[in-house]
N, C-alpha and C positions, 0 to 999 in steps of 0.2 A: 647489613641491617635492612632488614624491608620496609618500605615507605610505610607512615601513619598508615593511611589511610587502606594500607591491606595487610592482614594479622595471618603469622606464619600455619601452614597448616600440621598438623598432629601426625601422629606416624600412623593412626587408622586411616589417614585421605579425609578428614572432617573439620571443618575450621573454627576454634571456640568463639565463642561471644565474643565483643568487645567488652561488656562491663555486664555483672551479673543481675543489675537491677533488669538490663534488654534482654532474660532472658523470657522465651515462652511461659505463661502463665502455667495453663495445663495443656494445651492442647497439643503440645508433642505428643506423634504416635505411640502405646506403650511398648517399650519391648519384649520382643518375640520369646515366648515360653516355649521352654528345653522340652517342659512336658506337661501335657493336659492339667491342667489345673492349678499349676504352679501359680502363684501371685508376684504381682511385680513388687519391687524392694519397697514401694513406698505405699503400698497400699495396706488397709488394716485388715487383715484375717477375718475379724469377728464380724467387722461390720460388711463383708462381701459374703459370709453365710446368711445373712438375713437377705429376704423376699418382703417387702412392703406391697399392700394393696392400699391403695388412696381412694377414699370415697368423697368427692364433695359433689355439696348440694347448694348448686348455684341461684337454686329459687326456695331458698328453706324458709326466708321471711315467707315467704306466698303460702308455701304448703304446710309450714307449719301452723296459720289463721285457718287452712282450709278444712285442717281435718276435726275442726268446731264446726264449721261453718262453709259449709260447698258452693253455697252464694259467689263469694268472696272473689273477685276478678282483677282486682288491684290492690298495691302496698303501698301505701304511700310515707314517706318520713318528713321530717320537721327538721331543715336544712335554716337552722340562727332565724325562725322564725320563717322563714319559708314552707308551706307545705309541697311538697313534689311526691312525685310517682318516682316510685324504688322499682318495682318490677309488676307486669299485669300477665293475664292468661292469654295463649296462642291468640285465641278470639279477639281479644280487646285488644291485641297488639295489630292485628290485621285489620280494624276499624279505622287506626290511625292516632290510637293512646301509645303514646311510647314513654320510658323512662327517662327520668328528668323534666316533664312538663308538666306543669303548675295543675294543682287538681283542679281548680275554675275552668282552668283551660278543659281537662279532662271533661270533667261533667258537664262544660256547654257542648262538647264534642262529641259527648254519648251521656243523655241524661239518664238514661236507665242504669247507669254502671254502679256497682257494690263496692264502697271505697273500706278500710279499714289500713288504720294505724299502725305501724311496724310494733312488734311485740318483741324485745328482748328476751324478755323470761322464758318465752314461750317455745322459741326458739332452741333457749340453750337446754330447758326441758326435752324437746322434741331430739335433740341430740343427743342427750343422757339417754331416752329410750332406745336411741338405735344404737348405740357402743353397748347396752346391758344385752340386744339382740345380739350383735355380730361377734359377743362372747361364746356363740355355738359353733363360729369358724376357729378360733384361735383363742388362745390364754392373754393371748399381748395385744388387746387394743388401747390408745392412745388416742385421747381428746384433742383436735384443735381447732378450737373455736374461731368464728361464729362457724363456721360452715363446711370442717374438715374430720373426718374420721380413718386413721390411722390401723391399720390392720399388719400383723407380722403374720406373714402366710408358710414360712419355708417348713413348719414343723406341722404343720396340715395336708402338705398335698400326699402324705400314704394315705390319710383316711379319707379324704373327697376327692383323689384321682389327683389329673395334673392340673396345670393353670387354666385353660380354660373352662371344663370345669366345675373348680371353683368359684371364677368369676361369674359363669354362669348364674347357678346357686345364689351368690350374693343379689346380682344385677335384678334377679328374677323377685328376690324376697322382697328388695328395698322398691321395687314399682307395684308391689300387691302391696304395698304398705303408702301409696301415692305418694312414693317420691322418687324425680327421675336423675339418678343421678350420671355423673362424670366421673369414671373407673380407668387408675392407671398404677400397672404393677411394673418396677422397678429395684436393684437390688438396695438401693441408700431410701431412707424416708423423704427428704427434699426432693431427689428426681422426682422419685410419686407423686409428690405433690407438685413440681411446678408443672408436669405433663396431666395432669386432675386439672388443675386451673386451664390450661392453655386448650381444654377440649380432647387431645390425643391419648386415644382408647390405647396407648401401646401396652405389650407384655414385655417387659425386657428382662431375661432371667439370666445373659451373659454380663460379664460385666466389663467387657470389652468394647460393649455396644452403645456403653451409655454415654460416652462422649457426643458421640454423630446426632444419638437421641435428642440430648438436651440444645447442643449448639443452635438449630434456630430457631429456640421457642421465643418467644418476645420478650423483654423488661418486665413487661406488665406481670408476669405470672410468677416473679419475684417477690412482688408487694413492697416493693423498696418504696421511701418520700417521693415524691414525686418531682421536689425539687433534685434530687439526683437524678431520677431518670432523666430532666428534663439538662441536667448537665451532662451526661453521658450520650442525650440524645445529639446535643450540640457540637459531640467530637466526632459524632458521626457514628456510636455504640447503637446497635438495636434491638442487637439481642444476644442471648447466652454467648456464643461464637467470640460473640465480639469482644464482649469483658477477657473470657481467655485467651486472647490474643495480646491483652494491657501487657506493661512490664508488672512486676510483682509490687514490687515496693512502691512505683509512682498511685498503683492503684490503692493500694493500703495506707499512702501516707494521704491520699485525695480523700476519697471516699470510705475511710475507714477500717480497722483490722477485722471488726466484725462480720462484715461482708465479702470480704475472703476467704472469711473460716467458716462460712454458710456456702462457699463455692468448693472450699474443701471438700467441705462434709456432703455435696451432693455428686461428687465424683468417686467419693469414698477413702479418700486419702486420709483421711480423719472420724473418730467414731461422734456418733450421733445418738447421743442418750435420750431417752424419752420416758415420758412419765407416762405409766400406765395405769389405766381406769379399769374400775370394779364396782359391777353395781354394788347397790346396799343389800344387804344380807336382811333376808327377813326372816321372821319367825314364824312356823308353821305348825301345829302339834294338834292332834286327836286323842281324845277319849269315849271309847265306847262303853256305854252302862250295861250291868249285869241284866238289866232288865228296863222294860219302858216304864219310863218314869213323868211324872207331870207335876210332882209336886214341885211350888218354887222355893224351896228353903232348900231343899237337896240338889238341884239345877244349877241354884246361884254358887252352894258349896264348890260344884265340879268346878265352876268356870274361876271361881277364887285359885282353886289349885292350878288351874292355865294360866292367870293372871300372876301367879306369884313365879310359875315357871318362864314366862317372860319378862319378871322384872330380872331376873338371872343370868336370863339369855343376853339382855342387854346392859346390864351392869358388867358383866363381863368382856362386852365390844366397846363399852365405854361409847354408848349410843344412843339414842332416842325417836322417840316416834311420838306422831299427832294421832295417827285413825287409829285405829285396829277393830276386828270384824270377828262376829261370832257366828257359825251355822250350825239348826238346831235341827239334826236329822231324822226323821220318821219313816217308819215303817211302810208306809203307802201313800204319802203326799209328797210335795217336791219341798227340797228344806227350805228353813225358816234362817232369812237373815237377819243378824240385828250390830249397826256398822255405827262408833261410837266415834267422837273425835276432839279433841282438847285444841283449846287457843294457843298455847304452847308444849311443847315437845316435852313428854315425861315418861317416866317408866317404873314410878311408886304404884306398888299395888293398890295403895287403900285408894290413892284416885283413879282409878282406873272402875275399882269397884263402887265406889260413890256413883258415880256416873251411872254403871252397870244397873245398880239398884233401881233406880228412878226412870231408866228408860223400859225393863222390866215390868213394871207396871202397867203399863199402857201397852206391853207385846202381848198379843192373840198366840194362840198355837194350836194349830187345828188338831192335834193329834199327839198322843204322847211323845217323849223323845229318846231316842236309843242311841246317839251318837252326837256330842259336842267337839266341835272345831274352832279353833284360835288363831288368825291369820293376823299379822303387822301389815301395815302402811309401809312405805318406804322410809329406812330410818337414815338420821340426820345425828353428824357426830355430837355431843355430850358440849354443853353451852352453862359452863361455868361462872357464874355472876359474883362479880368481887362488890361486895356490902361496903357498906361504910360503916367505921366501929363506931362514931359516935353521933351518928343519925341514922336510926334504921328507922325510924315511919316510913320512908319512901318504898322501900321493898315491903314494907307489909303492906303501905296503899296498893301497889302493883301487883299485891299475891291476890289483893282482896277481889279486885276488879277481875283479874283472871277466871278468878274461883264461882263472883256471881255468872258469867258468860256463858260458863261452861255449863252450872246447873242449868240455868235458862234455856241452852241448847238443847240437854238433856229432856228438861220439862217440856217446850212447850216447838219445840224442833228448831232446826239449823237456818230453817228459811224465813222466821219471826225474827232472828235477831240480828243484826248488821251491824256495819261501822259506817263512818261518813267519809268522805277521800273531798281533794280539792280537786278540781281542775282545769287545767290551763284556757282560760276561756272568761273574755271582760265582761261579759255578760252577767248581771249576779242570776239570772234564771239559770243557766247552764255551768255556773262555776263550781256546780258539788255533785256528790253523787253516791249512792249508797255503794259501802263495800263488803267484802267477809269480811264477816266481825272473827272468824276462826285464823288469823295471823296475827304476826307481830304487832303490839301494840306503840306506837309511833310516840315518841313523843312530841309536845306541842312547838312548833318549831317560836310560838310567838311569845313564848316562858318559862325560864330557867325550869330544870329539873325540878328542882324542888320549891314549885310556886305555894305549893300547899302549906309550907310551913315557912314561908313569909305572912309579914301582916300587910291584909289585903289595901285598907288606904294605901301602907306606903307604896305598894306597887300600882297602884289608879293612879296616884300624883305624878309618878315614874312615865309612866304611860302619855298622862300629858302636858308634862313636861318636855317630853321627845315628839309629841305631837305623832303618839303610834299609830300606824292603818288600823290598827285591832279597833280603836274608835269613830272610826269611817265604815267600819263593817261591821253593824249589827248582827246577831246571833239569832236573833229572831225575826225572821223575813217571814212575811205576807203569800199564801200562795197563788193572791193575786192583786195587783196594785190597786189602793184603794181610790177613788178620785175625790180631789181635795173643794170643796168651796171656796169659793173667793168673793167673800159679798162685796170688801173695799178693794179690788185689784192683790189684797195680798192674801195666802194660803192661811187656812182656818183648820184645825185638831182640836175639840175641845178649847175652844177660845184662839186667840190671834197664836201665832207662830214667829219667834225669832229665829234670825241664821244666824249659827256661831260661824259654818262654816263649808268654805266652795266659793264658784261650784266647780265640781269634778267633771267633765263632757267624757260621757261615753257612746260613742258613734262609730258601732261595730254592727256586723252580721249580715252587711248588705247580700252578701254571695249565696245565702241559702232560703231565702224569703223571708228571715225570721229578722229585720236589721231594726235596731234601735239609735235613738240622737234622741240623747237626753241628757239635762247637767243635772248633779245629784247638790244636794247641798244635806247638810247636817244640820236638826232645829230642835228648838225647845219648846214646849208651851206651857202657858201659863201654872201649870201644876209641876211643872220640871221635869216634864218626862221626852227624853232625849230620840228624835225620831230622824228615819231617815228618808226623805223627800226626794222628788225629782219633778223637771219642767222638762215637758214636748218642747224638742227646738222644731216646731211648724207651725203654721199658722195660729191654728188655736191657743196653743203655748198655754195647755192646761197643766193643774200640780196632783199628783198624785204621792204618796202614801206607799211606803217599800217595806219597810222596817221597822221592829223598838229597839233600842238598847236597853239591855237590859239597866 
């Protein structure tokens, strides 16, 4: 019997494990194929015929503000009230603005610098535009956000040659489109992607190779908690290599099963499904007239029959759209556009033509027309509203408001009517701001859905009874503070002033020259009209005049 501590050897000359938990993760050599192409037992077929290309765009917050606005030299985000710099341009980074430094810091260090706000939306928009692009390389792209775009390349390269390229091709579109990205093709989607994050341009099309490939990219290009890296770091883990090298089971009962089946799946031992993205389908149709035509009762009829062929086209995708665009083409001038667009998403004819009508009116056309075109906005899937059976005023208030916005748009243009937004900022001069009145219509976060059909006392007593902010914020502000008399040391509005209440000290804005230190207080006066006041905390310590309530 052989001592513990050495385990009999096999009749190949190889000596088994001690315990199967010790054994190699992956990073056993595979074994040696009889013939070209053969795959090893435990790899998947399907998923070693696929070619991934990985595009990420490691400065998308940046580029994406920039192609508004070319200014734009830094991002900064709002880190639990923090504001810091996310990422700045080559320029501003060789100034000595780097990411993670307080934008005070920033703009006393370069006062000329172009600050702007990280934009989500903008972003993920920016990214939908490039996946509906990079649908002219391949059928299979795959969204992952914020800053990853997933391409299956293996059923592309007869038609754009080999891998390089195609990468070319891509590399070359997405920098005419200002953005620089980080390109890494691999046969599993994860490899791509942790060699896109880690920087490594590689092409790996065997997949024999991708072990060596992956092994010493770092932690970080995982995107695991950080508190695991930071325990994996402390075993002395630093990179890919190293996790394969764990036993199996101590790693999957430590650190969880899911993160093994993400080291699976980027070695290929395991498939990796992915959802795949398709732009929105839009709607596009011409009709040409027998002859030029100018009258508008006959112009309006064509476009009625475009409108009612697009309510088809998307009743049928079970789909909707905001804009849609008409062009009214002539014979010898450049056509005529007329670009329509609703507060929310619909695809009824008779609104479409309501609209139609009213902006017709006020269209010129310098010249008859021999050709009408009907183009969609980007559509947005079908938004089913479940009513209440036995209170429906609320949806009719909501159809009615919709319905004035949009005439209004129609009448008197898009850029007269607005909406108001809050924003984050204690300031009451800077806490609002006009927005497009053409989206979703928010409800009031400060009253039930249905405030309308409460009785208005009971909900004022309500109000302060809980002692609401909605009574410390007037609705009707001043567009500029009024200054108050004080003949006896106390504040005067149409006779003397009481304080029900305060005061509130708002002593914000020093950092941009614009800083205020004032206490707000809440007052009455004699006639009971409810105002909202404030006192300079400096010397003077005058009162001024901000607001009524209504």
């Amino acid at each position: 019997m052989p001592p513990p501590d050495k385990l009999p050897a096999r009749r190949d000359g190889q000596t088994p494990p001690a315990n199967p938990e010790q054994q190699s993760l992956f990073l056993a050599p595979l074994p040696e194929l009889s013939t070209p192409g053969e795959l090893p037992v435990y790899a998947n077929r399907a998923c070693v015929r696929q070619l991934w290309l990985c595009i990420h765009l490691p400065s998308l917050p940046l580029e994406a503000l920039k192609a508004r606005n070319e200014a734009i030299e830094a991002v900064f985000e709002n880190q639990q009230g923090n504001r810091r710099v996310l990422l700045t341009s080559p320029r501003v980074g060789q100034l000595g603005v780097t990411p993670g430094m307080s934008i005070n810091a920033a703009v006393a260090l370069m006062p000329t610098l172009t600050l702007e706000e990280r934009n989500a939306e903008k972003e993920s928009r920016a990214l939908e535009r490039l996946a509906a692009w990079a649908e002219r390389f391949t059928s299979v792209v795959s969204l992952e956000p914020p800053d990853l775009l997933l391409l299956e390349i293996r059923g592309s390269l007869q038609l754009f040659g080999d891998i390089r390229d195609l990468r070319q091709q891509v590399e070359s579109g997405l920098l005419d489109q200002g953005f620089k990205p980080s390109i890494a093709i691999a046969p599993t989607a994860l490899a791509s992607t942790w060699l896109a994050r880690a920087g490594k341009n590689a092409s790996i099309d065997d997949m024999r190779n991708l072990t060596g490939a992956l092994s010493p990219l770092p932690l970080r290009c995982l995107e695991w908690p950080q508190p695991v890296r930071e325990s994996l770091n402390g075993m002395g883990i630093y990179c890919i290599g190293d996790c394969l090298r764990l036993p199996r089971g101590g790693f999957a009962k430590r650190f969880g099963a899911a993160r093994l089946l993400q080291l699976d799946r980027a070695l290929g031992r395991l498939p990796d499904p992915r959802k795949g993205y398709r732009a929105p389908e839009r709607f596009c149709e011409e009709c040409e007239l027998c002859e030029e035509q100018d009258h508008s009762e006959r112009l309006l009829t064509v476009c009625r029959q475009l409108l009612s062929n697009l309510e088809r086209f998307l009743t049928t995708r079970q789909i909707e759209v905001r804009h849609v665009q008409f062009s009214f083409f002539h014979l010898r001038q450049p056509a005529t556009h007329l670009a329509l667009g609703c507060v929310q998403a619909g695809r009824r004819t008779e609104q479409w033509c309501e609209l139609l009508a009213i902006r017709f009116d006020r269209l010129t056309l310098p010249e008859p027309v021999i050709a009408i075109r009907l183009r969609s906005g980007a559509a947005q899937s079908m938004q089913a509203d479940a009513g209440n059976l036995f209170q429906g005023k609320g949806r009719q208030h909501s159809t009615s408001i919709t319905h004035l916005m949009e005439r209004l748009s129609a009448r008197i243009g898009d850029e007269a009517v607005h909406g108001i937004t809050t924003v984050a900022e204690h300031r009451p001069q800077y806490a609002w701001c006009t927005a497009e009145a053409k989206g979703r219509l928010p409800p009031c976060a400060a009253m039930p859905n249905n405030w309308y059909a409460q009785a208005s006392p009971l909900l004022l007593t309500d109000m302060r009874r809980t002692s609401s902010l909605l009574l410390r914020r007037p609705l009707w502000m001043l567009p500029q503070p009024l200054p108050l008399a004080t003949p006896r040391g106390h504040p005067e509005y149409h006779g003397p002033l009481k304080l029900l209440d305060g005061p509130e000290r708002l002593e914000t804005g020093w950092w941009d020259g614009n800083g205020i230190a004032r206490d707000y207080y809440v007052a009455i006066n004699s006639k009971g009209v409810h105002l909202w006041i404030y006192q300079t905390r400096n010397r003077e310590a005058t009162w001024h005049l901000h607001g009524i309530f209504g």
